[in-house]
N, C-alpha and C positions, 0 to 999 in steps of 0.2 A: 626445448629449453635454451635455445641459442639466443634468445631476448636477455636471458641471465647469466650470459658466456658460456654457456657449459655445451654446447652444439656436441658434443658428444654423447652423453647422455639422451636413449633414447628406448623404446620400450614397443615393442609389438605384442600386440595380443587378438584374441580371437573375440570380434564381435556378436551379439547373440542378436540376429536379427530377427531368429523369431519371435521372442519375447518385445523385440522394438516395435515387431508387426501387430501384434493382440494387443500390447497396450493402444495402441493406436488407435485400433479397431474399437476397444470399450470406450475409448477418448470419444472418439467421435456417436458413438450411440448415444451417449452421455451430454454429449452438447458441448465438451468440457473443452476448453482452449488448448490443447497438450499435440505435441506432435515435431517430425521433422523437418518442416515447412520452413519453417524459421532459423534455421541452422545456418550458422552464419560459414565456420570455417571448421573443415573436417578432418583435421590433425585435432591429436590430442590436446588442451589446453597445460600450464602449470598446475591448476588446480585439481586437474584428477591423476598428472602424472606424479606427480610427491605423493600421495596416498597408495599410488600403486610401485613407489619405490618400495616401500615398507613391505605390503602385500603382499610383491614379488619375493621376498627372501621367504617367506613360509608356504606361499601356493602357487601353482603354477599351470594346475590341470583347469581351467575353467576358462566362462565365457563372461564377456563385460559389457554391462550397460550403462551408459554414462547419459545423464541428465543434468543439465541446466534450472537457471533458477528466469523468473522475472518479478515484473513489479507487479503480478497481482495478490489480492489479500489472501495474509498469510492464511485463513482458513482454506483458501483452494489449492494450497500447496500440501497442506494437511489432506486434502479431500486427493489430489493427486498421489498421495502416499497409499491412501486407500485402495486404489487402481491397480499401484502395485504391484501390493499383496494380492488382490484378486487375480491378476495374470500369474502371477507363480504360480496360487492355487487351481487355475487350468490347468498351467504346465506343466505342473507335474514339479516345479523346480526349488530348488535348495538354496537358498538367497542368504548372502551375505550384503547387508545394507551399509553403506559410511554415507552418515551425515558429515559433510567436510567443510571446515568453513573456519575464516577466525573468528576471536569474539571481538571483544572492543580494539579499535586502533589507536585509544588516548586515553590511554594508564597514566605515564608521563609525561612529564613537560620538556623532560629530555630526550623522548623519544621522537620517532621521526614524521609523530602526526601530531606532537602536541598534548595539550592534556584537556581534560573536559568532566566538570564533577559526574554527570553521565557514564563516562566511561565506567569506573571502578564500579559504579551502583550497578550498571550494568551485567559485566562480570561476574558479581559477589550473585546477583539475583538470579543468571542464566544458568549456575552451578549449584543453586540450590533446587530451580526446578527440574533439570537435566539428572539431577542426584537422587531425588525423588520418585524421576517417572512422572512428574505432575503434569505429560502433556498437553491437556487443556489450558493450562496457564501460559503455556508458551502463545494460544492465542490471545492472549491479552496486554500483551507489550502493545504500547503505545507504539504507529509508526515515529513520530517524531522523537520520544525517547530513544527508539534507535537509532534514528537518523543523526542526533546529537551525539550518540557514542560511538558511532564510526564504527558498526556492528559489520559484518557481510555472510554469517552464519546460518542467521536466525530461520532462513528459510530453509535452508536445506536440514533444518532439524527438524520441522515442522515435518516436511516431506516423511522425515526417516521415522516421527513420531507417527503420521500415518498410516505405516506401514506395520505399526505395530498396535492401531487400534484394533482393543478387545482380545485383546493376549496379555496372559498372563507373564511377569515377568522376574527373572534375574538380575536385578540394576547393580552394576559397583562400579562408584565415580573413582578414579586413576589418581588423576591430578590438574591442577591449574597451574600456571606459571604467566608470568605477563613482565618477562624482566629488560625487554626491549620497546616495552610499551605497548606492544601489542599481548592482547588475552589468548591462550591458549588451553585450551579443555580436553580433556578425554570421559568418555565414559562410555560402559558397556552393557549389552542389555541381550540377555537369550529368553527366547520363547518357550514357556515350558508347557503353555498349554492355552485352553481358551479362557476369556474371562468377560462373562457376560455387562459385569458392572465396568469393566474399564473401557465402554463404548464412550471414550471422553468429547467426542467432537457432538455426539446426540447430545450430552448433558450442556458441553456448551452453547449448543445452540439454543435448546431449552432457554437455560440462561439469558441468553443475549435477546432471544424473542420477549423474555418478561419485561428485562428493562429499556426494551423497544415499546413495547405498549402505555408501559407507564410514563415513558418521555409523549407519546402519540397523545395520550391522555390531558396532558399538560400542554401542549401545543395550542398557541392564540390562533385568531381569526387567519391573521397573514399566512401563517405558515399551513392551516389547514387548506386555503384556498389554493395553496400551490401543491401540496399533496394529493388534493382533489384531483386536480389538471393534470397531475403526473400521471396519473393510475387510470383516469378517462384515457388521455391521450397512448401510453401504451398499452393498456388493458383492448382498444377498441380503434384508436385515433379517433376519437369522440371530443369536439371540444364541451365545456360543461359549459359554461358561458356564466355572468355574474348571478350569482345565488342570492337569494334575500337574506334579509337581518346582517349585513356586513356592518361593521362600525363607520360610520358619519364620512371620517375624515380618507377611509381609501376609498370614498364617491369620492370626492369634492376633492382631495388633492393631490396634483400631479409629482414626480419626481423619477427621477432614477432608480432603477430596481436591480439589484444582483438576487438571483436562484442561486443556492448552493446545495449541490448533491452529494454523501456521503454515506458508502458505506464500508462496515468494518473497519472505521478507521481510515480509508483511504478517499480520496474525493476522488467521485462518478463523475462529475457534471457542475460545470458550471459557467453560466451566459448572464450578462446583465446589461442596461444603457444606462449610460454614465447623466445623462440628462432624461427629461421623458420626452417618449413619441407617440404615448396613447394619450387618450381623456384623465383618465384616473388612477392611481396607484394599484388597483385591482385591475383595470386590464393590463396594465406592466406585469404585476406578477403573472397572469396568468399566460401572457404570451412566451414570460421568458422559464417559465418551468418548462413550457411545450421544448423551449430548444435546451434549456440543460439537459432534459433525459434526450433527445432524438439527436441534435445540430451541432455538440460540443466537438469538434474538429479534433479534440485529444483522446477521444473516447468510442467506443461502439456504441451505438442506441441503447437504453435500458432496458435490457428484458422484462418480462409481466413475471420471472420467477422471481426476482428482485428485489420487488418491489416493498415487501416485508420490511426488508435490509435496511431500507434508504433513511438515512437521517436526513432532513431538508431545514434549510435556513434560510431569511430572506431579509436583506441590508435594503433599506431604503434611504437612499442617499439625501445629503441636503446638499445645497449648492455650493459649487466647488470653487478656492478664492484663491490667486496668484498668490504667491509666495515668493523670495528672494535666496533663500536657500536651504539646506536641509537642516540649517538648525533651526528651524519652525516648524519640525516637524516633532511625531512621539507616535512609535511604532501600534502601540496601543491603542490613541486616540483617534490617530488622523489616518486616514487612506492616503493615498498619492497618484496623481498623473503627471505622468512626463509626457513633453511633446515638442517634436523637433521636424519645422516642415508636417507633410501630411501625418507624419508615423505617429501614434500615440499610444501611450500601454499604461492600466492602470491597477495599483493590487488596492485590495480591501484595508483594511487595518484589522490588527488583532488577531493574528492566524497564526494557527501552532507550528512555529519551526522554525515564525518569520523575529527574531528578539532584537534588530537593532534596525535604525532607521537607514544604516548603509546594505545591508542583505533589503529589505523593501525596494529603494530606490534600485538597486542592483535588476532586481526581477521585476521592479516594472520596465526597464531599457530594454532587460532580454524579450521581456512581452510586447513591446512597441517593435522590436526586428532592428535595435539600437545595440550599440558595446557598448560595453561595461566602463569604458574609457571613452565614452562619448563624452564631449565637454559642448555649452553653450546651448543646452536644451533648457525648455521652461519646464515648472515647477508649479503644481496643484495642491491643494490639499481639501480635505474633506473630511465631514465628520458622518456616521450613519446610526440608524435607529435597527438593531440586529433581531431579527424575532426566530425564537428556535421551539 
């Protein structure tokens, strides 16, 4: 705690490493990304020492595992909670779970993050499903919703909701308070038995697969033709090559193609050419899904278990016209390319998170390998035809 003055404050306890061992071990049978590997610094953090200030004055006799959160979709955090339980249940062990986390960081506008109509919505919504037990709904927060509300929670409730899929329970919410601006929550939850019906993450996935089909259903020419390529190329590394009956115009004309890969909410993948370098709109799409799922340098390959999952989108570009500065742009309509020297970076237009034309500009600089306070770079803009 010496980051927060207090260098005296300081807390020993007894690690359970064998329960860190067997989860690890299911981790990896499992396929699942979980594990020590990644471990950055191995003193306790702030955020599991204040939980175990409290802790400490009632218990004293036990052993502690402490897990981290990352950026992947909150269902595999959920699906990580799972694992949990299942290691207790070899070990034989008596598990006290804290989901710890705060909730919103912009209640107010007095506070020290600001305010954000997000925030409060936030809050008021994450207290009534926490209150409930409705953990299936916690997968369904939009990431950008969060990301607006300055949440840092939300995973680590996930996690402790999976820990308690299919147990029957005791719920009673404590209290909220948010009078520094930031959201705070309590709530408690004992296991009193099993509960076949509250397998919530089977019923949401159910769920999620329905209104996956029915979007696949609805899906044009564009977008099937890159779904196709995605599911060839990782299902086999198979290219499909142009298929009959495409519409007219992706023979006959060329442009720029963004792939865009999504799942759960979060984007998997995604590669496009700001200009064309094949014959036709159709071989653009089909070259650049092969590298959203396999080539995207921010991401692992796609897996073939995935593939279900993926929502896919495909922006073809019209041609892109100088501009003089950013008030000719409109975050909604236009895309943007900066370009300074060799470096160039370009975002799409219209993406959830992205609502003013200076956060756009901002992250095409950071994507061209520019600052934010770069000055005397040029200025693109573009318009695209979005097929989902």
């Amino acid at each position: 705690m010496g980051q927060f003055r207090v260098p005296q404050l300081r807390f020993h306890v007894s690690y359970d490493e064998a329960f860190t061992l067997e989860l690890e071990r299911l981790a990896e049978r499992e396929s699942f990304p979980a594990g020590t590997l990644g471990e950055r610094k191995a003193e306790l953090d702030h955020g599991t020492m204040i939980p175990l200030y409290y802790v400490n004055q009632y218990y004293t006799d036990y052993r502690l595992v402490r897990i981290g959160l990352s950026g992947l979709p909150l269902a595999d955090h959920y699906r990580l909670g799972q694992m949990i339980a299942q290691t207790a249940e070899k070990l034989d062990r008596r598990v006290l779970f804290i989901g710890s986390g705060d909730l919103s960081h912009k209640l107010l506008a007095e506070g020290p993050y600001g305010y954000a109509e997000e925030g409060p919505a936030y809050d008021g919504r994450i207290m009534d499903v926490m209150g409930r037990a409705a953990f299936d709904e916690l997968l369904d927060f939009d990431e950008s919703f969060c990301d607006k509300a300055a949440e840092c929670g939300h995973r680590s409730f996930c996690m402790m909701a999976g820990a308690l899929d299919g147990k029957s329970l005791e719920t009673e919410c404590l209290s909220h308070e948010g009078i520094f601006g930031v959201g705070y929550g309590i709530c408690t939850y004992r296991v009193t038995g099993d509960d076949p019906g509250r397998r919530l993450l089977q019923k949401w996935e159910e769920r999620r697969r329905q209104a996956l089909e029915e979007r696949r259903q609805k899906e044009d020419p564009w977008v099937r033709l890159a779904r196709a390529e995605v599911e060839a190329w990782v299902g086999g590394r198979r290219r499909i090559g142009i298929p009959d009956g495409l519409p007219a115009e992706m023979l006959a004309e060329r442009a720029g193609v963004f792939v865009s890969l999504h799942k759960e909410g979060r984007l998997r993948g995604c590669i496009g050419t700001i200009s064309p370098t094949r014959e036709s709109v159709a071989e653009e799409i089909i070259a650049n899904a092969i590298s959203a799922a396999s080539r995207d340098p921010r991401f692992s390959p796609v897996r073939p278990d995935e593939l279900d999952a993926l929502e896919i989108s495909v922006d073809v570009l019209a041609p892109a016209e100088k501009i003089a500065s950013k008030d000719e742009l409109d975050v909604k309509r236009y895309g943007v390319i900066v370009t300074k020297g060799r470096k160039r970076g370009l975002l799409l237009p219209n993406l959830d998170g992205v609502d003013t034309v200076d956060e756009q500009v901002s992250i095409a600089l950071r994507k061209a390998g520019l600052s934010e306070r770069e000055k005397n770079y040029e200025l693109e803009r573009f318009e695209v035809v979005r097929h989902v």
